[in-house]
VEXDREN-2710 file (C-alpha; in Angstrom, 1 decimal):
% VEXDREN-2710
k/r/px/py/pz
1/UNK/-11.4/154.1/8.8
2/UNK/-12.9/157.5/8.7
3/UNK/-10.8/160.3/7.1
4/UNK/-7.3/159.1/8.3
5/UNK/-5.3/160.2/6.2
6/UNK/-2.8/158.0/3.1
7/UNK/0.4/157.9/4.7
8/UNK/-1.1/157.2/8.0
9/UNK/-2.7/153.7/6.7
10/UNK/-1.4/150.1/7.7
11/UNK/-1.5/147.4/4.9
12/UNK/-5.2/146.6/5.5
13/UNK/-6.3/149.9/5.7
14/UNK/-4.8/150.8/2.6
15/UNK/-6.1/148.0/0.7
16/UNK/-9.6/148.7/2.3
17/UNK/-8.9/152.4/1.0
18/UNK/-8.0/150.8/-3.3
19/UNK/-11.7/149.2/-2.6
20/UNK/-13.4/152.1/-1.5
21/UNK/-11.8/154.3/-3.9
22/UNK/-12.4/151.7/-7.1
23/UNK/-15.9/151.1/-6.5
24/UNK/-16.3/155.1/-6.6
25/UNK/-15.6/154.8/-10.1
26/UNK/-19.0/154.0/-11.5
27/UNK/-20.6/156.6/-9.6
28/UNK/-18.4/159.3/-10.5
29/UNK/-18.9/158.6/-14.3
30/UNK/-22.6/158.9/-13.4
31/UNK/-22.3/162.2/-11.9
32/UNK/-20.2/163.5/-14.1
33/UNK/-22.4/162.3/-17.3
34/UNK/-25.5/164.4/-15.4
35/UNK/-23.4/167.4/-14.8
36/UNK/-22.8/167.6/-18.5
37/UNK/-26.4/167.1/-19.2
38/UNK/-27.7/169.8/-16.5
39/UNK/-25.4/171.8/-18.6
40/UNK/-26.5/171.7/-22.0
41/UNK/-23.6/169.3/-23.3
42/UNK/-24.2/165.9/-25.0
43/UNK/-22.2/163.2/-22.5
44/UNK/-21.9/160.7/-25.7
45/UNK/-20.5/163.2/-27.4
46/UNK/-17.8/164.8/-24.4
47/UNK/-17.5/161.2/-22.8
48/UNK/-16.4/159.2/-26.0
49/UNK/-14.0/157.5/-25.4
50/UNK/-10.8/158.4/-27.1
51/UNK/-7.7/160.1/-25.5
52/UNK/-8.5/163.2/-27.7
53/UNK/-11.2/163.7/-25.6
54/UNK/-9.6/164.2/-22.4
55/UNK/-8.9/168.0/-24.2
56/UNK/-12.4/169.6/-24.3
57/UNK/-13.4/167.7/-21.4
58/UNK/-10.8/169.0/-19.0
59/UNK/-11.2/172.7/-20.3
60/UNK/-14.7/172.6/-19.9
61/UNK/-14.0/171.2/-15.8
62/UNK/-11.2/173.9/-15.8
63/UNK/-13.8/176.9/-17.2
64/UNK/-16.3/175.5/-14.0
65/UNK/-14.0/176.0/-11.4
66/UNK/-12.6/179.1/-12.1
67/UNK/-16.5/180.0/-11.8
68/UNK/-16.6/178.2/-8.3
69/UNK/-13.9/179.2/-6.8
70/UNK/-13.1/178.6/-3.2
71/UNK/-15.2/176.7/-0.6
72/UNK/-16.6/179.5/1.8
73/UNK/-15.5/177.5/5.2
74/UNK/-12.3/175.8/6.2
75/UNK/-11.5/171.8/5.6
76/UNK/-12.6/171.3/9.1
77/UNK/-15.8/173.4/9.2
78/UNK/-17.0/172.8/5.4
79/UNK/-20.1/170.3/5.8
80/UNK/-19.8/169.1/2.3
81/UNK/-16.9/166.8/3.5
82/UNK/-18.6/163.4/3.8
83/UNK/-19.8/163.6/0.1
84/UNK/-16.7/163.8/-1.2
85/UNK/-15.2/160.6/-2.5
86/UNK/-12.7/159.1/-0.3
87/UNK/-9.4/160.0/-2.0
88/UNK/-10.0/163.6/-1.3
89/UNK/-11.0/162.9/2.3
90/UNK/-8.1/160.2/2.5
91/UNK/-5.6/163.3/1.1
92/UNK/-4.0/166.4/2.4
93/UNK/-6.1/168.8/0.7
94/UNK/-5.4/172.7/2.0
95/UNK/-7.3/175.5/2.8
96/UNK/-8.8/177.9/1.0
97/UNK/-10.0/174.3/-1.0
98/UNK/-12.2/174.1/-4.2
99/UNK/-15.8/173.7/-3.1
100/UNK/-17.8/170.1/-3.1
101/UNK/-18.9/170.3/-6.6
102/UNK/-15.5/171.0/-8.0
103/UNK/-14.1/168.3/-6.1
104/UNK/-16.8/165.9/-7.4
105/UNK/-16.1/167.7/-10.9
106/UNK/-12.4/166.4/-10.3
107/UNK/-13.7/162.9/-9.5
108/UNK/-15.6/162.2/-12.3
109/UNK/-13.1/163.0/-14.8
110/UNK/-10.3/160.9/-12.7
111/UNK/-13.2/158.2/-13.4
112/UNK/-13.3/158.6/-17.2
113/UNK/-9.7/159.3/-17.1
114/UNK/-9.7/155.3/-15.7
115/UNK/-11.4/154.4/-18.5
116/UNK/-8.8/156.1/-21.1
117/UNK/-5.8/154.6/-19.7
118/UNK/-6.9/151.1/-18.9
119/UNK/-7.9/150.9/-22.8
120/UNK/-5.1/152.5/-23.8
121/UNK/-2.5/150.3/-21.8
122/UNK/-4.5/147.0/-21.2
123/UNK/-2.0/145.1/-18.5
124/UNK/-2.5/147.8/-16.2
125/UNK/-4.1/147.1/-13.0
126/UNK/-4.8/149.1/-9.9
127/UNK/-3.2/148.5/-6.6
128/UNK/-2.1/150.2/-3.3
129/UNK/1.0/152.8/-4.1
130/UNK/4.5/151.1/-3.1
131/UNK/7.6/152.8/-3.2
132/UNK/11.3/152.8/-1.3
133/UNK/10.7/156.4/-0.1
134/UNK/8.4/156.1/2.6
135/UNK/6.4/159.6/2.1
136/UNK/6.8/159.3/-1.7
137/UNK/3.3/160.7/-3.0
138/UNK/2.1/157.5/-4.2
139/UNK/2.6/155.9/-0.8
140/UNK/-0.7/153.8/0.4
141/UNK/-2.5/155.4/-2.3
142/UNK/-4.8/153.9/-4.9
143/UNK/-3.0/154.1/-8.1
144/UNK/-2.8/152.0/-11.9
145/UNK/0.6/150.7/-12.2
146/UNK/2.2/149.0/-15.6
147/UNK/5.6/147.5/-15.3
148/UNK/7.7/150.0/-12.9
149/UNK/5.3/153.0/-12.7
150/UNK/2.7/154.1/-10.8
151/UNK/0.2/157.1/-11.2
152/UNK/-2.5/158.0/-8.7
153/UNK/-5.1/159.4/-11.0
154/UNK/-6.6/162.6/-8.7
155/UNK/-2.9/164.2/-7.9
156/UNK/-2.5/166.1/-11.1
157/UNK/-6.0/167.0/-12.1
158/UNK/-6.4/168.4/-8.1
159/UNK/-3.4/170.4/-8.5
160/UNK/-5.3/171.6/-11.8
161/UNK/-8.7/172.6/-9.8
162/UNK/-6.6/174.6/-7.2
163/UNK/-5.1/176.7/-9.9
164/UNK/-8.2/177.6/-11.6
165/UNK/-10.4/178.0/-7.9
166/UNK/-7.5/180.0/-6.9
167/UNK/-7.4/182.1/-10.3
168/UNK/-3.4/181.0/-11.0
169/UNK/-3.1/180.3/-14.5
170/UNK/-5.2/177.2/-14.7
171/UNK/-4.0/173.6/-16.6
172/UNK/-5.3/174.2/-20.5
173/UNK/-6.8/171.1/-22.2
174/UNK/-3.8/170.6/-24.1
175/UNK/-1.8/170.6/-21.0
176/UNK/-3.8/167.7/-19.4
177/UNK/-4.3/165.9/-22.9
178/UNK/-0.4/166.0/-23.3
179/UNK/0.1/164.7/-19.0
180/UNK/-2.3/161.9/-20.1
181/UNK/-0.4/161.1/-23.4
182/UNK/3.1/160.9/-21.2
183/UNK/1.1/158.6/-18.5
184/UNK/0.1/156.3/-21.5
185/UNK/3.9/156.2/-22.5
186/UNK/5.2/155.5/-19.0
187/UNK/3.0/153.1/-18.5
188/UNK/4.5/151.1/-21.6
189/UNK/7.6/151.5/-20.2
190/UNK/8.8/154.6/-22.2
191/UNK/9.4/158.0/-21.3
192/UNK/11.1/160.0/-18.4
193/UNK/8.5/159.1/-15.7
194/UNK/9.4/155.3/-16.8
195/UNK/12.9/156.1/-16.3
196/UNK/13.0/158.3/-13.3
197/UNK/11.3/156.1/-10.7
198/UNK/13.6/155.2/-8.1
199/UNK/15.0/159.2/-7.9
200/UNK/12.3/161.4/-6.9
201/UNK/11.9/165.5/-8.4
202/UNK/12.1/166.7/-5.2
203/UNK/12.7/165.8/-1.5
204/UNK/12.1/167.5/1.3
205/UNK/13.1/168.0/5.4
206/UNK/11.4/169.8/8.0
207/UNK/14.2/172.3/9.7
208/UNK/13.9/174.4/12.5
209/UNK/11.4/177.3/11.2
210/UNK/12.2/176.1/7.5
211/UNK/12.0/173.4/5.2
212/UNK/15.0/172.3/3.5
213/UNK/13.6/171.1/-0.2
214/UNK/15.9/169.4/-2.7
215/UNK/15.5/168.9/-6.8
216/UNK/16.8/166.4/-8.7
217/UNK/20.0/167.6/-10.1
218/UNK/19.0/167.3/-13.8
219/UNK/16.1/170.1/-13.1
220/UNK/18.6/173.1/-13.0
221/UNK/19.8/172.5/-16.5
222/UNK/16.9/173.9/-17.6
223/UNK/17.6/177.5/-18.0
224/UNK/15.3/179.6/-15.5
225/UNK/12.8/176.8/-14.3
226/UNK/14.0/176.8/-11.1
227/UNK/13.7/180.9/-10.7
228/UNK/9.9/180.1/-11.8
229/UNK/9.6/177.8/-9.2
230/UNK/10.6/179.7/-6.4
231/UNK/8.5/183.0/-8.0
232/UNK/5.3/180.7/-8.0
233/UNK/5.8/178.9/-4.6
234/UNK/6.4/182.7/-2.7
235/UNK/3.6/183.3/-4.4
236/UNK/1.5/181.1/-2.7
237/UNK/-0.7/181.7/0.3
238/UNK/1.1/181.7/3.6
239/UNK/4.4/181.6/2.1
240/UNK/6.6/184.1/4.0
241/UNK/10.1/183.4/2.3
242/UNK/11.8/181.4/-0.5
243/UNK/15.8/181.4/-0.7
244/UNK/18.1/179.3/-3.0
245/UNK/21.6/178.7/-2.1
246/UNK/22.4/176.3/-4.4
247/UNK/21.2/174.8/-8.1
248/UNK/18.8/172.5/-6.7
249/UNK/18.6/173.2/-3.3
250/UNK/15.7/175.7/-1.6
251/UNK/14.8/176.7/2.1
252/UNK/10.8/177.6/1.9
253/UNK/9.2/179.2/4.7
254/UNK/6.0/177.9/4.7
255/UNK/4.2/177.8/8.4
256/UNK/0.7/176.4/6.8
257/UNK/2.3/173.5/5.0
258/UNK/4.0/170.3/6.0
259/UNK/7.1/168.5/4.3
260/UNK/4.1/166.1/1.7
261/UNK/2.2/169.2/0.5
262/UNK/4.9/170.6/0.2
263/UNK/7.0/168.0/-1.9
264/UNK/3.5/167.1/-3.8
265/UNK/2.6/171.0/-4.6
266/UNK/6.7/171.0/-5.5
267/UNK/6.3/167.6/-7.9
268/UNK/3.3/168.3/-9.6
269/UNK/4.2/172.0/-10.6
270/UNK/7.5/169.9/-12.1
271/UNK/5.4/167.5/-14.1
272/UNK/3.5/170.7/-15.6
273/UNK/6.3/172.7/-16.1
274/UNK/10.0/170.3/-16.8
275/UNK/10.3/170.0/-20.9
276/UNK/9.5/167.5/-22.3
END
């Protein structure tokens, strides 16, 4: 299967893909548990199980890869790529990318963070990412689903380690502890995520030179989101121009980009940032 990517996958190859990336898991944990050793931190003690501990763990991870920064080479020069575990090679990942050991950083804790929500919401199970929207982020990928929803473990916690290697106000402990507290809800069926399924955050349309992004119409109710969103995004790397000309509706000039990182970038700054 090599690196192709998610959204490329037939039915096989995405089922192929849930195997590969499930028996990762163990290994991961295993890192991870000798990465907190190698740095003076008890792994019974950070790794103990309860949802509580999601909060010093995650800071800790954050702390590292503000410290690492960005990989030296480009995604298609950086030699580290066949260690990394296959949902980041299976992903869109763009450049400049966190280095190897903050991707592996990444991979254990989406291991432990396994852990948490299986105990925490028993009937869920893993499977390959279904939805009506065929390049919907969850599409192909590996993900733990309970009742209607579906979370692919690595997408938030990613989005995390490219704040911090990029120095952009990285996701606090508190932050990720409260994302894994509204996963455990909408996985019993409660909560917004629950409730939103079927109507996405944010679409998005390639246009000549532009891409014509949509938000959810309930997003510009909340009183200067949207003006943070667009004074983030043209604050990104290769963004050359932002414009709004209506509540929820956005043209991005964004050459690097295509229309899935930019709808994922786009979603996952929304799960961080909508209120609660």
């Amino acid at each position: 299967m090599g690196d192709l990517l998610y959204e490329l996958m037939d039915a096989r190859q995405a089922a192929d893909a849930l195997d590969a990336y499930l028996a990762e898991r163990t290994g991961g944990l295993r890192r991870l548990s000798g990465t907190l050793t190698g740095a003076g931190l008890d792994p019974e003690e950070m790794l103990e199980g309860s949802v509580y501990s999601i909060s010093p763990l995650w800071a800790w991870i954050s702390a590292r890869a503000i410290e690492l920064g960005t990989a030296p080479t480009s995604l298609t020069e950086d030699p580290t790529r066949p260690t990394w575990p296959s949902w980041a090679r299976h992903g869109r990942l763009v450049d400049p990318h966190p280095p190897a050991e903050t991707i592996l950083l990444v991979d254990g804790f989406v291991s432990y963070l396994g852990q948490i929500l299986r105990t925490a919401v028993p009937e869920a199970t893993w499977g390959v990412g279904e939805h009506l929207i065929g390049d919907h982020p969850l599409h192909n990928r590996p993900v733990l689903a309970a009742g209607h929803h579906q979370i692919f473990l690595p997408a938030f916690p990613l989005y995390g380690a490219y704040q911090s290697a990029h120095g952009r106000s990285p996701l606090s402990g508190t932050e990720m502890l409260d994302h894994t507290r509204r996963t455990i809800d909408a996985l019993h069926g409660l909560g917004p995520e629950a409730t939103d399924l079927q109507e996405p955050m944010v679409t998005v349309v390639a246009e000549v030179d532009c891409f014509d992004v949509g938000l959810r119409e309930d997003i510009a109710a909340h009183p200067g989101l949207v003006e943070q969103l667009i004074a983030e995004l043209a604050d990104r790397d290769g963004v050359v121009a932002v414009h709004r000309y209506g509540p929820t509706a956005l043209t991005v000039d964004f050459p690097d980009w295509d229309e899935l990182q930019l709808k994922l970038w786009c979603t996952l700054w929304l799960e961080r940032h909508l209120p609660r």
